[in-house]
N, C-alpha and C positions, 0 to 999 in steps of 0.2 A: 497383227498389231504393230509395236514397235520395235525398232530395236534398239540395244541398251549395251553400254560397253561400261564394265564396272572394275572399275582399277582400285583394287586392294588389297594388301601384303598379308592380312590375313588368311590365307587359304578356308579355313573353317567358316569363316563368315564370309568372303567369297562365294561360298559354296550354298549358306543355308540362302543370301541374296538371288543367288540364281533360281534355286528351286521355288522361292516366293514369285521370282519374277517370269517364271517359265508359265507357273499353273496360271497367271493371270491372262497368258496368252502372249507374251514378247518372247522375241528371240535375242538371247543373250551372250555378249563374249567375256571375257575375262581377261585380266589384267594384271600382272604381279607386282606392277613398280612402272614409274614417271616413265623412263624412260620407252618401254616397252609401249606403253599410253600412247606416246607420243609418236612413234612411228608405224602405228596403227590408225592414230588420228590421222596420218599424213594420206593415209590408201582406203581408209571408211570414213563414211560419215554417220554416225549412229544420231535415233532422235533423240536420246539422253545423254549425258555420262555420271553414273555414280564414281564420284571421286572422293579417297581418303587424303588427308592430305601427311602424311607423318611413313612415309615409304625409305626403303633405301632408294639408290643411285638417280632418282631424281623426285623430289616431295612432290605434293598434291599442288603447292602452291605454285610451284613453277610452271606446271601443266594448265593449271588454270590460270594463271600468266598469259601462255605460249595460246591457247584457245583466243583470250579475249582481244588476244593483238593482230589475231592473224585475221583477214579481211575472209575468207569461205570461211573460220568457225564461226567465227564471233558470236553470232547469234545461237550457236548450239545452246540448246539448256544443261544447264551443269547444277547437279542435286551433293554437295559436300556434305561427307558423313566422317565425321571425325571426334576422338574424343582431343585433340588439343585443349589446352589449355586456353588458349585466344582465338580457337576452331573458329566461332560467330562472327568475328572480327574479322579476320580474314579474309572467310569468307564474301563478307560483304563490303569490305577494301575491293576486292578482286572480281566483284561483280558477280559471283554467283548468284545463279537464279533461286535457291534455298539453301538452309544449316540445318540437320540433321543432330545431334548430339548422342555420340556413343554412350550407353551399351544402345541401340535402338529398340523404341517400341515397336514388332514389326506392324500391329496396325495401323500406327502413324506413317511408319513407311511408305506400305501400298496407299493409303492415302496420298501422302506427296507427290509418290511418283505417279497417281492416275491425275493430278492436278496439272501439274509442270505437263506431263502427256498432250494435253487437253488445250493446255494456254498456248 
């Protein structure tokens, strides 16, 4: 199936993320923070990125910044999952491909991401 690089400082939902997204059939990495993202984006190309945006040493926004501006990501789909306050906005400033809103429905979830997958 796909695979899926999900950068988010929560470890615990990190975690149930992966297992949702393992049994669907993708193979999955992890992420703890912007920065780590980011030089992981530079040596993979995954077909998703689940991005929070509200991280330490570099936020969710900068990453999806750094994606849309760089000529190989640009087109990456990028799935924002955050509870921010202005998350939606954001998001869709920054051109994300969907908004998520924390705490997540997970079968909203797996929906979005077999969508975004697909498109």
């Amino acid at each position: 199936m796909a695979s899926i690089l999900i950068v988010e400082d929560d470890l615990e939902l990190q975690h149930l993320l992966t297992m949702v997204l393992e049994r669907m059939g993708h193979t999955i990495q992890g992420s703890p923070d912007g920065l780590d993202a980011l030089y992981r984006l530079r040596e993979e190309r995954p077909d998703l990125v689940i991005l929070d945006l509200m991280m330490p040493v570099a936020a969710g926004d900068a990453v999806l910044g750094w994606i849309r501006s760089t000529k190989q990501l640009k087109d990456m789909r990028v799935l924002v999952v955050s509870a921010h306050p202005n998350g939606e906005l954001i998001a869709r400033q920054l051109e994300a491909d969907l908004f998520l809103k924390k705490p997540l429905d997970i079968h909203i979830f797996r929906d979005a991401v077999t969508v975004l997958l697909e498109g």
